[in-house]
KEROGU-793731 format. One line per 8 residues: number of its first residue (from 1); their letters; for each residue x, y, z of N, C-alpha, C. Coordinates in Angstrom, 3 decimals. Example, Ala and Ser with C-alpha at 12.3 -4.5 7.8 and 13.67 -1.06 7.14 Angstrom:
2
1> as> 13.190,-5.690,7.800,12.300,-4.500,7.800,13.200,-3.300,7.800 | 12.850,-2.250,7.080,13.670,-1.060,7.140,12.900,0.030,7.870
REM end
This chain:
102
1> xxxxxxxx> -112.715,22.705,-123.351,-113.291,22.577,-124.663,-113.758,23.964,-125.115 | -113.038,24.347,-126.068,-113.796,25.320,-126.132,-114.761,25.621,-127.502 | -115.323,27.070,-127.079,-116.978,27.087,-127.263,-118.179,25.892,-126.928 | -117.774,25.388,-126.279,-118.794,24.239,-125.320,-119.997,24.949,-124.852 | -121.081,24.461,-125.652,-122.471,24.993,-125.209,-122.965,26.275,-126.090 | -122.361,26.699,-127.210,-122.135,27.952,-128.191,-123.492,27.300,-128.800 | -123.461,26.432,-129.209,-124.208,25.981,-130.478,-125.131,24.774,-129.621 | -126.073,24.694,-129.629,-127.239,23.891,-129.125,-128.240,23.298,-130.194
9> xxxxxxxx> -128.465,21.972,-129.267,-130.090,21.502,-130.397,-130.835,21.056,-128.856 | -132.533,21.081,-128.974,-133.011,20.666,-128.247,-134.039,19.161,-128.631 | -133.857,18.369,-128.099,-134.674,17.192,-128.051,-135.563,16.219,-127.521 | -136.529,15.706,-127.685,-136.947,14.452,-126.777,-137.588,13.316,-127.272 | -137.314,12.316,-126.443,-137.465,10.891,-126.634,-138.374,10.526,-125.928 | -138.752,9.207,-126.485,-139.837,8.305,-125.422,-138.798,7.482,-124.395 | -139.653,6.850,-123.072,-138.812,5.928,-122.677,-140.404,5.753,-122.042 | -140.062,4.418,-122.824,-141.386,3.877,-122.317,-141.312,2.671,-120.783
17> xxxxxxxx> -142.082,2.573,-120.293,-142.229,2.034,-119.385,-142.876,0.264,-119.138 | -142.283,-0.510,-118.209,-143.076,-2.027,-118.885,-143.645,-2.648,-117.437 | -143.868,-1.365,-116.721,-144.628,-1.428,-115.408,-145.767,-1.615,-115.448 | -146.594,-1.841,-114.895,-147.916,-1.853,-115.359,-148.807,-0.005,-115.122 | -149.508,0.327,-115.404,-150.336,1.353,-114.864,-150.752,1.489,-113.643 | -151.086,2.862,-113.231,-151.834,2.593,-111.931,-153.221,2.060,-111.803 | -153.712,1.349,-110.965,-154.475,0.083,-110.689,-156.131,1.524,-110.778 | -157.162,0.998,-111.039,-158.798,1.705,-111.497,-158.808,2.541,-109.872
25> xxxxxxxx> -158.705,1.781,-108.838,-159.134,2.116,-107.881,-157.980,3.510,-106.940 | -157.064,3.421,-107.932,-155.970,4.612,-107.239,-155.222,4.705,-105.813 | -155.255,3.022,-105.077,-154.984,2.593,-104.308,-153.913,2.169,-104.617 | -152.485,2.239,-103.855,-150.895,2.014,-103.801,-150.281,0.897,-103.417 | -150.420,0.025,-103.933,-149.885,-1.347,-103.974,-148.299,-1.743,-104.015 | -147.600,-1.238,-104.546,-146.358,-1.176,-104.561,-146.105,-1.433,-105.724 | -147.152,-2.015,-106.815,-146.352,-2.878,-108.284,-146.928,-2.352,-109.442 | -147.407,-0.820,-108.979,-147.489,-0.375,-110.235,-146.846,0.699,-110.299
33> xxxxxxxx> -147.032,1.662,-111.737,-146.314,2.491,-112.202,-147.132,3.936,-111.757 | -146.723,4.602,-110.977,-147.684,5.769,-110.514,-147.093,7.228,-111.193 | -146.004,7.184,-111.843,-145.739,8.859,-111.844,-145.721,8.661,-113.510 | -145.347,7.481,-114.114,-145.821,7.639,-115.950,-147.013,7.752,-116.093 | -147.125,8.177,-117.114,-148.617,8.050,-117.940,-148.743,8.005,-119.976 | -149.606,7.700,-120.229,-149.495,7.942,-121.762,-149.029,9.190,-122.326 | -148.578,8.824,-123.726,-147.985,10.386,-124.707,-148.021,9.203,-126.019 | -148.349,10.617,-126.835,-148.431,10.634,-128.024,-147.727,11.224,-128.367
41> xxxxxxxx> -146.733,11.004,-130.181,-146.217,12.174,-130.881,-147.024,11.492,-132.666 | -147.804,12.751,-133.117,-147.901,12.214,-134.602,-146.783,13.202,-135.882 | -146.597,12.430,-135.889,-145.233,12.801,-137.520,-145.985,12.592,-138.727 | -146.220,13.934,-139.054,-146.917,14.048,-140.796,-145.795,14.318,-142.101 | -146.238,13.308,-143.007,-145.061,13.083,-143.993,-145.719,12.194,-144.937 | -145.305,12.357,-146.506,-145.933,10.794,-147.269,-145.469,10.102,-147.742 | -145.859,8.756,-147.359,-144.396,7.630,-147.653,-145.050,7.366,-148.743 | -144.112,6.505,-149.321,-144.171,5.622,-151.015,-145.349,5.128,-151.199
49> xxxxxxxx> -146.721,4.433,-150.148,-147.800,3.949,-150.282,-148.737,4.807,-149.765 | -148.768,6.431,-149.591,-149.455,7.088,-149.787,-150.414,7.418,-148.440 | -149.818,6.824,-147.569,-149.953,7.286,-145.884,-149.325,8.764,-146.034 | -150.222,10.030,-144.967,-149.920,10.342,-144.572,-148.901,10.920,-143.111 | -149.609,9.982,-142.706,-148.751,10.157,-140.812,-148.481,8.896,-140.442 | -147.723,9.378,-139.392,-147.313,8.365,-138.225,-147.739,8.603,-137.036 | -148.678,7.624,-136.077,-148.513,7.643,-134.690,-147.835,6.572,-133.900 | -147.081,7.109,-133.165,-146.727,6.542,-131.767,-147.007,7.053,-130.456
57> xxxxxxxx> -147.944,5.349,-129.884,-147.967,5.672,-128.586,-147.091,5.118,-127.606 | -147.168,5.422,-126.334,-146.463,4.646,-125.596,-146.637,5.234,-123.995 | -147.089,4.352,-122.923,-146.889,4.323,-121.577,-145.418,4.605,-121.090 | -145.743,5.865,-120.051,-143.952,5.955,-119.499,-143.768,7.642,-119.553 | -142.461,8.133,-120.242,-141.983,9.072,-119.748,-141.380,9.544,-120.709 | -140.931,11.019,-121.294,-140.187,11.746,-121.881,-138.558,12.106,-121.464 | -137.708,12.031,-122.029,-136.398,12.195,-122.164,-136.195,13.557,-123.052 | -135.775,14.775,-121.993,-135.755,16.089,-122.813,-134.069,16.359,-122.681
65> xxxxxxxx> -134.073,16.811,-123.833,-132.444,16.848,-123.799,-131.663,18.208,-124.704 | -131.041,18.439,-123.630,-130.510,20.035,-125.252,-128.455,19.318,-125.064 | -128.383,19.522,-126.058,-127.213,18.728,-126.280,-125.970,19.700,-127.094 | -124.901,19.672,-126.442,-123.961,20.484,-127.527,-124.081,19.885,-129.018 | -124.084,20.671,-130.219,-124.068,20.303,-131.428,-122.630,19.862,-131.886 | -121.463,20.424,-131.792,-120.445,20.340,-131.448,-119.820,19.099,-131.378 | -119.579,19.048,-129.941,-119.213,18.106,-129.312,-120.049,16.872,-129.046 | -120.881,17.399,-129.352,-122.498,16.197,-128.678,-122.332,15.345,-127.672
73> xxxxxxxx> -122.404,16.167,-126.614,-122.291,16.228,-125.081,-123.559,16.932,-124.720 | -124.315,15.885,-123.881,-125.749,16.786,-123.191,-125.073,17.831,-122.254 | -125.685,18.987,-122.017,-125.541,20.189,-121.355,-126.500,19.984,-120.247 | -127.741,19.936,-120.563,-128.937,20.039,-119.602,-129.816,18.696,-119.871 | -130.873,18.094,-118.959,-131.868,17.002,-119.314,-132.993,17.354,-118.249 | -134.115,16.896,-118.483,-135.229,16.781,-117.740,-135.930,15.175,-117.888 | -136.580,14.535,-117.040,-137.266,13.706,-117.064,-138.739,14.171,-116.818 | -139.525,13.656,-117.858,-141.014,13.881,-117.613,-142.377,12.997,-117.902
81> xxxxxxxx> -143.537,13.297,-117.775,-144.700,12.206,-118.122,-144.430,12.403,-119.394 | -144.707,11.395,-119.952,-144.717,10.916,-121.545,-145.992,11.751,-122.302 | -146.938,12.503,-120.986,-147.825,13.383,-121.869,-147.445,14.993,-122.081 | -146.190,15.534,-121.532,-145.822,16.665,-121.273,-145.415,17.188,-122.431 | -145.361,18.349,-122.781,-145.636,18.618,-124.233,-143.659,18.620,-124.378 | -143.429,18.702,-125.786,-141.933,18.549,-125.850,-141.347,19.986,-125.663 | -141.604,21.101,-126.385,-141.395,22.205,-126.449,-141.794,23.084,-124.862 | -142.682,23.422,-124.164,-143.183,23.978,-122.682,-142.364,23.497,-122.350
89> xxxxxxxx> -141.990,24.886,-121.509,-140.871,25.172,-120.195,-139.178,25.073,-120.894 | -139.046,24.601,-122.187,-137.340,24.622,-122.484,-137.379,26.264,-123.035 | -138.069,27.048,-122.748,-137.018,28.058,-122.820,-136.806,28.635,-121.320 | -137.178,28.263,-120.667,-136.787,28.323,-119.215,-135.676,27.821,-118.616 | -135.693,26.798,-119.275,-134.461,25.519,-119.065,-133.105,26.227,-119.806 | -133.367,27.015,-120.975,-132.332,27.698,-121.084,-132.070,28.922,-120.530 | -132.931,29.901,-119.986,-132.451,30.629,-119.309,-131.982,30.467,-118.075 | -132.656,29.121,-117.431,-131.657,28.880,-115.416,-130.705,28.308,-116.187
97> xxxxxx> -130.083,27.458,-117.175,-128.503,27.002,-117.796,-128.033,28.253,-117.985 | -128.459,29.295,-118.713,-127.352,30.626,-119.053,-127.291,31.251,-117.593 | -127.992,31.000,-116.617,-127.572,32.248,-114.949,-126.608,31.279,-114.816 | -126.821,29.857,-114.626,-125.461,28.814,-113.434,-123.961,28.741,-114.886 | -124.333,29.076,-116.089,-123.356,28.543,-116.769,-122.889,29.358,-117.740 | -122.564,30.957,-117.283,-122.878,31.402,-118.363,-121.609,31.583,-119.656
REM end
């Protein structure tokens, strides 16, 4: 394919989780969810009835993704806590992709 990976977008998603939390006492039971945690994203914008924003929350995990624009084929992904900021550490993520891929 060529120019594959020329042109990039970077992204992320929720993926929320329907595990339960980890239990008050921080003791390991087997039936809860120990490595998600909460995230927020608020989206400022004004709709037709004069709201400013949007929040969404959600228990679980982030889906980071830089994706050919192109072809729109993911290149690279990370999985993370749903509180991890979206932007920190992807320009890192593109510089170890440009040493293995260049």
């Amino acid at each position: 394919m060529p120019e594959f990976g020329k042109h990039l977008a970077i992204d992320s998603t929720a993926i929320s989780s329907f595990a339960k939390r980890q239990n008050n006492n921080q003791t390991a039971d087997g039936r809860r969810e120990t490595d998600a945690d909460y995230g927020k994203k608020e989206y400022r914008f004004v709709r037709e009835d004069g709201t400013l924003e949007k929040i969404v929350k959600w228990f679980g995990y982030n889906l980071h993704l830089i994706v050919d624009t192109i072809y729109e084929l993911p290149v690279a992904f990370k999985v993370t806590k749903a509180s991890a900021s979206d932007i920190a550490g992807e320009d890192a993520r593109l510089d170890q992709m440009q040493e293995r891929q260049p």
